[in-house]
C-alpha positions as YAML, in Angstrom:
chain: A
units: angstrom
residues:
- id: 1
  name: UNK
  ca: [0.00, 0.00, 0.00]
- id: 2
  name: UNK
  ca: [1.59, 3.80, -0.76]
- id: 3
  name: UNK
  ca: [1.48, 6.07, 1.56]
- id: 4
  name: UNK
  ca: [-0.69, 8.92, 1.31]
- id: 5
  name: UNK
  ca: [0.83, 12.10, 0.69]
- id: 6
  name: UNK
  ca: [0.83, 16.03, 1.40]
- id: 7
  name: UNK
  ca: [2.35, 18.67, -0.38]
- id: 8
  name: UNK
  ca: [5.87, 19.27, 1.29]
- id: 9
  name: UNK
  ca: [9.21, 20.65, 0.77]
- id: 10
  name: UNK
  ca: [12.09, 18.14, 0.59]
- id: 11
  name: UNK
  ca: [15.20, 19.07, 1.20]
- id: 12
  name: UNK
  ca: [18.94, 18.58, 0.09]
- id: 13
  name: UNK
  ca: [19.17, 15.68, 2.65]
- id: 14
  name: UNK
  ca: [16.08, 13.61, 2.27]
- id: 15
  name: UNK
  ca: [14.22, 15.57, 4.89]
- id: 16
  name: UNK
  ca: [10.36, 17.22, 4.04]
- id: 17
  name: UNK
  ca: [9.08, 20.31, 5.54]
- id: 18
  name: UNK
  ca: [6.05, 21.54, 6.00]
- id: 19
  name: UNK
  ca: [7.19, 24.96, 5.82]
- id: 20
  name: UNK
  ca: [9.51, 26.91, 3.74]
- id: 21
  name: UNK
  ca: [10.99, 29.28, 5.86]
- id: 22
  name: UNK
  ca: [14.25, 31.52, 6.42]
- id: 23
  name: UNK
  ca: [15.32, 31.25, 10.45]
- id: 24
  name: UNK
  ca: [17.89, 33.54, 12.36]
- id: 25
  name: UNK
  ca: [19.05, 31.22, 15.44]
- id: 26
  name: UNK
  ca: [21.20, 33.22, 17.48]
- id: 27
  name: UNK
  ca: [23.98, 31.20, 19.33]
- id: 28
  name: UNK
  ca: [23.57, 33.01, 22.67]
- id: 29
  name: UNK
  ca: [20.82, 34.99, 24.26]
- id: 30
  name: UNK
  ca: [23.23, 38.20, 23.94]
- id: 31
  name: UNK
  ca: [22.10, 38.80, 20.08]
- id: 32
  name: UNK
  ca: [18.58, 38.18, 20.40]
- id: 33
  name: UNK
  ca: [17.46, 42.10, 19.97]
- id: 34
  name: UNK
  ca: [19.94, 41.83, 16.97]
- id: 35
  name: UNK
  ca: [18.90, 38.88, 15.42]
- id: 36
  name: UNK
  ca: [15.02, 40.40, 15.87]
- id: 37
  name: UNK
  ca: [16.54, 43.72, 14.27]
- id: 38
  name: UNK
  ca: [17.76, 41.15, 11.32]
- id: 39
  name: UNK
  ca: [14.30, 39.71, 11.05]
- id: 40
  name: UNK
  ca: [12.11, 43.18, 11.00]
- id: 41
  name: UNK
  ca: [14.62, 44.59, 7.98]
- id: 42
  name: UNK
  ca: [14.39, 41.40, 6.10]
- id: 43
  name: UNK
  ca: [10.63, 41.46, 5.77]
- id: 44
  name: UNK
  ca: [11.37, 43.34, 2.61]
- id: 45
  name: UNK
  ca: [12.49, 40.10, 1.00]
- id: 46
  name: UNK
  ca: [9.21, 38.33, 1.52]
- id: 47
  name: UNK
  ca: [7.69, 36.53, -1.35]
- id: 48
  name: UNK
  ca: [5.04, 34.05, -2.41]
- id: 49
  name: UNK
  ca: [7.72, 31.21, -2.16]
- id: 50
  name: UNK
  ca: [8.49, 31.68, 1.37]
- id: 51
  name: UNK
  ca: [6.18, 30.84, 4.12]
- id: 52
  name: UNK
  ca: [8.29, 33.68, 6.84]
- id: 53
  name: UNK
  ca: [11.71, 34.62, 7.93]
- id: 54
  name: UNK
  ca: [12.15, 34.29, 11.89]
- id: 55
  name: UNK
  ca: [14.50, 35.04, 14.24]
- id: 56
  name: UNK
  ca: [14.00, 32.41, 17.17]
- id: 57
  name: UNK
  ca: [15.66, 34.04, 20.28]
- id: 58
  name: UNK
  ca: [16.68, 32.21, 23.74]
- id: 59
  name: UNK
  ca: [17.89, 33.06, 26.92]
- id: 60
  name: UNK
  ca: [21.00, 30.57, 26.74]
- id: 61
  name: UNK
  ca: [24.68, 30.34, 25.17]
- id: 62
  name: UNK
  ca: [26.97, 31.95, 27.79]
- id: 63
  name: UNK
  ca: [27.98, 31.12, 31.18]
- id: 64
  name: UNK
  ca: [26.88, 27.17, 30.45]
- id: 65
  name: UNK
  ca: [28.55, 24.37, 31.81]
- id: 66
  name: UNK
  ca: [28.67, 20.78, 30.60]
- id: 67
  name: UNK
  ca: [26.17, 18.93, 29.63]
- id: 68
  name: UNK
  ca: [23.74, 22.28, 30.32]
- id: 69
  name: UNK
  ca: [25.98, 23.83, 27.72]
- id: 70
  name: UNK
  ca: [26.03, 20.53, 25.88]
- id: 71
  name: UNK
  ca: [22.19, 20.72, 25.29]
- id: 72
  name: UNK
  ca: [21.56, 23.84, 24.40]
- id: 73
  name: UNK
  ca: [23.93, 23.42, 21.62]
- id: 74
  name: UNK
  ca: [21.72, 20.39, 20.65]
- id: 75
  name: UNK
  ca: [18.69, 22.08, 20.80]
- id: 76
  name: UNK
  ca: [19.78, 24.70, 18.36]
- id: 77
  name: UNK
  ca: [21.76, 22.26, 16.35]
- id: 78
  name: UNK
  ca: [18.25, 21.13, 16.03]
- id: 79
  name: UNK
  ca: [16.66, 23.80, 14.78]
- id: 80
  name: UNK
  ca: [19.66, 24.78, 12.35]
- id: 81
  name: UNK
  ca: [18.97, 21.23, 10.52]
- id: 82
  name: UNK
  ca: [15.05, 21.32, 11.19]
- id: 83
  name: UNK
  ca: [14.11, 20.95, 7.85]
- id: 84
  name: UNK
  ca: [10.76, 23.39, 7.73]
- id: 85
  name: UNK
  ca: [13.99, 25.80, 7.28]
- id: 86
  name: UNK
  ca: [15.29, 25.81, 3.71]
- id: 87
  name: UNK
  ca: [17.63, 28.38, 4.95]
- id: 88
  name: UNK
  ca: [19.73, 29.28, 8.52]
- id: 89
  name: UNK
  ca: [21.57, 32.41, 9.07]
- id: 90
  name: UNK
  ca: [23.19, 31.14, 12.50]
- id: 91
  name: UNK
  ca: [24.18, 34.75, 14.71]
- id: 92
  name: UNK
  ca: [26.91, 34.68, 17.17]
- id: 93
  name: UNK
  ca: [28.13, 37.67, 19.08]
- id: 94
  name: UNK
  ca: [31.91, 36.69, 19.69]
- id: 95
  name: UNK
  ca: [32.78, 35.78, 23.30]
- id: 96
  name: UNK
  ca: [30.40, 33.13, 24.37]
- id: 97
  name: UNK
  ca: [30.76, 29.56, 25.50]
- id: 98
  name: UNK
  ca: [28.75, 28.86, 22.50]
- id: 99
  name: UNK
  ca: [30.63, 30.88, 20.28]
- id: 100
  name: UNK
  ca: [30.60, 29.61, 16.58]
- id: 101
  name: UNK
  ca: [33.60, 27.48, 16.57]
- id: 102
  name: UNK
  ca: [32.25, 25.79, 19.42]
- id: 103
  name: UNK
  ca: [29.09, 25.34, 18.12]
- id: 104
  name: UNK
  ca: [30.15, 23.49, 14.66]
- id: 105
  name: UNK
  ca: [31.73, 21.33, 16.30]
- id: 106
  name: UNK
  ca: [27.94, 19.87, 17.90]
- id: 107
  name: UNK
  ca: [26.48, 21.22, 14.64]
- id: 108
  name: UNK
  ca: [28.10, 19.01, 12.01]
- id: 109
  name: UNK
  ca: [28.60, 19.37, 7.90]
- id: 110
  name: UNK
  ca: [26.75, 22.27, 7.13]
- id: 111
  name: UNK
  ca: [25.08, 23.19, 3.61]
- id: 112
  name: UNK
  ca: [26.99, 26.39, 2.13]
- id: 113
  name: UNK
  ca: [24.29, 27.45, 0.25]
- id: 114
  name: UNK
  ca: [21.41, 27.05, 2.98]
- id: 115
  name: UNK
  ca: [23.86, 27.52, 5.85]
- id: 116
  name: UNK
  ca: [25.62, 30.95, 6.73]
- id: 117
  name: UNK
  ca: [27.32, 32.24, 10.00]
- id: 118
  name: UNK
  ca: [27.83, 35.46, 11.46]
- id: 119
  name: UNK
  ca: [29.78, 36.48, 14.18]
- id: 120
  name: UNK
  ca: [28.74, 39.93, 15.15]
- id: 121
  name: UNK
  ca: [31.72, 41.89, 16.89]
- id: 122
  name: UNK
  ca: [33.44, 40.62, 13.52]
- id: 123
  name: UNK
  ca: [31.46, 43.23, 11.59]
- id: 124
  name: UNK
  ca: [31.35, 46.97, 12.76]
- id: 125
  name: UNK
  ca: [27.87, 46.38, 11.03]
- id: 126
  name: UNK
  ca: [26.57, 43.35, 11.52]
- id: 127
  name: UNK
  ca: [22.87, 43.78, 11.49]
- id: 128
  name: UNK
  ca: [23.96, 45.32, 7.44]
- id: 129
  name: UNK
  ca: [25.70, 42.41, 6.67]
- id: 130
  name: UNK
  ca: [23.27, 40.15, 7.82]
- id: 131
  name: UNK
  ca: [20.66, 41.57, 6.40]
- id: 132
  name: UNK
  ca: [22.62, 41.04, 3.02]
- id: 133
  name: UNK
  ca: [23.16, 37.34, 4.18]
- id: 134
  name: UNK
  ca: [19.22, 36.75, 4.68]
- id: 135
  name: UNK
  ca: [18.88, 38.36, 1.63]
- id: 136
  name: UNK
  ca: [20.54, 35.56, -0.10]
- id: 137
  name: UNK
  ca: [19.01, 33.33, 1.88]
- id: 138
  name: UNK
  ca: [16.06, 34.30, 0.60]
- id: 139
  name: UNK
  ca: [16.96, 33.55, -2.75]
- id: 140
  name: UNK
  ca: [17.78, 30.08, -2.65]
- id: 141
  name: UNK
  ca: [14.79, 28.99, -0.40]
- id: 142
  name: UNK
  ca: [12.72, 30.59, -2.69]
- id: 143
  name: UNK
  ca: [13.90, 27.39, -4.99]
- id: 144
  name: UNK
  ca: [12.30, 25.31, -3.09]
- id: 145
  name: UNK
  ca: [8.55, 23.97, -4.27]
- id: 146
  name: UNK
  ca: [5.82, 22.16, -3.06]
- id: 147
  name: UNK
  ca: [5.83, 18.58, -4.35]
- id: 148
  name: UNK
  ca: [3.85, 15.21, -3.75]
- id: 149
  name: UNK
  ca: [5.73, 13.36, -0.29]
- id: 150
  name: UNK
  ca: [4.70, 10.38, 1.65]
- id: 151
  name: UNK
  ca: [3.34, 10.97, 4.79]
- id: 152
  name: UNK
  ca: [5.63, 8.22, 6.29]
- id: 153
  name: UNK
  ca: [8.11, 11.62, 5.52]
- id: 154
  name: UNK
  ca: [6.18, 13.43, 7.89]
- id: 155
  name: UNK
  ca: [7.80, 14.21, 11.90]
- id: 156
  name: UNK
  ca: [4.75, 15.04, 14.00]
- id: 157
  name: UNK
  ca: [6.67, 16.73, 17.60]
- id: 158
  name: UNK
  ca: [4.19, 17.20, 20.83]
- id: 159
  name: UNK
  ca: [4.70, 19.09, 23.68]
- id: 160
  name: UNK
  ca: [3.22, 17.63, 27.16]
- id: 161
  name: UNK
  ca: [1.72, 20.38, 29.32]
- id: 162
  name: UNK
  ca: [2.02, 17.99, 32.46]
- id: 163
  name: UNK
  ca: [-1.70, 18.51, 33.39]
- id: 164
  name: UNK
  ca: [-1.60, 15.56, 35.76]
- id: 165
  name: UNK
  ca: [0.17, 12.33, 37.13]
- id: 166
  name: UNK
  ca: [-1.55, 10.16, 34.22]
- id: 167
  name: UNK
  ca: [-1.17, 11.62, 31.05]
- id: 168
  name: UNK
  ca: [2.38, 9.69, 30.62]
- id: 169
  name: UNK
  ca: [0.15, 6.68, 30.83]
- id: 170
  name: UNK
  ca: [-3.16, 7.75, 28.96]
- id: 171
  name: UNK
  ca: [-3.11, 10.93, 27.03]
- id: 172
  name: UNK
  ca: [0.27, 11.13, 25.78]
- id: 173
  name: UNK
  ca: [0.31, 8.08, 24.28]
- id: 174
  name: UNK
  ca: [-2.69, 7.82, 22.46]
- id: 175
  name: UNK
  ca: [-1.74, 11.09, 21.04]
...
């Protein structure tokens, strides 16, 4: 029997989207009002091929130890490879525990063209340049178009709101 289908976005490595999207994940909670800055000015670049560009902003990234450290770099390894972003313009500030170099190394092969990284005390302006970055960004997840995927392609995530002491056993579950 085939699977039945929806109309996704598949990416360069095998994954499908729901979404095509351009994302701004800032390494450390220090660039969040930049990376927001980044997002507002690249509204201009908007088109009928792209679903949004988003900056997603944390409190986390400096002053981590260990495995606390450890998974906040997974988490936003995470959403750098999430694959309802055709596009990632990872942010870093410069002197963080999560700085960029320490962050590829949790991060993995990256994609040059859907993959860029900024370090911001690199650039004397850096919400310019990265604005230029989304920019092309842009442009190549605007490539991207809906086509015919399985559904066995298709990554469901749920979030438990720990109502009570049974929905491990019941709710979550069936869900």
């Amino acid at each position: 029997v085939q699977p039945d289908t929806f109309m996704g976005y598949r990416r360069k490595d095998g994954k499908v989207g729901i979404r095509n999207e351009v994302w701004i994940i800032p390494t450390v909670g220090c660039v969040n009002a930049i990376a927001k800055q980044i997002e507002d000015q690249s509204q201009q670049f908007m088109t009928s091929e792209l679903d949004g560009i988003y900056s997603y902003s944390h409190p986390y990234g400096c002053s981590q130890l260990s495995q606390d450290h450890l998974n906040t770099q997974l988490a936003l390894a995470g959403l750098v490879k999430h694959p309802n972003a055709a596009a990632v313009l990872v942010l870093g500030l410069g002197c963080e525990n999560n700085s960029i170099e320490e962050f590829k190394k949790v991060l993995g092969k990256t994609d040059d063209d859907s993959d860029k990284l900024l370090i911001c005390q690199e650039h004397e302006d850096e919400v310019g340049e990265a604005v230029k970055i989304v920019s092309q960004l842009c442009q190549y997840a605007a490539s991207f178009k809906r086509e015919p995927c399985g559904t066995d392609n298709l990554i469901v995530g749920l979030k438990c709101g720990g109502s009570d002491g049974f929905s491990g056993i019941t709710a979550n579950p069936l869900v």
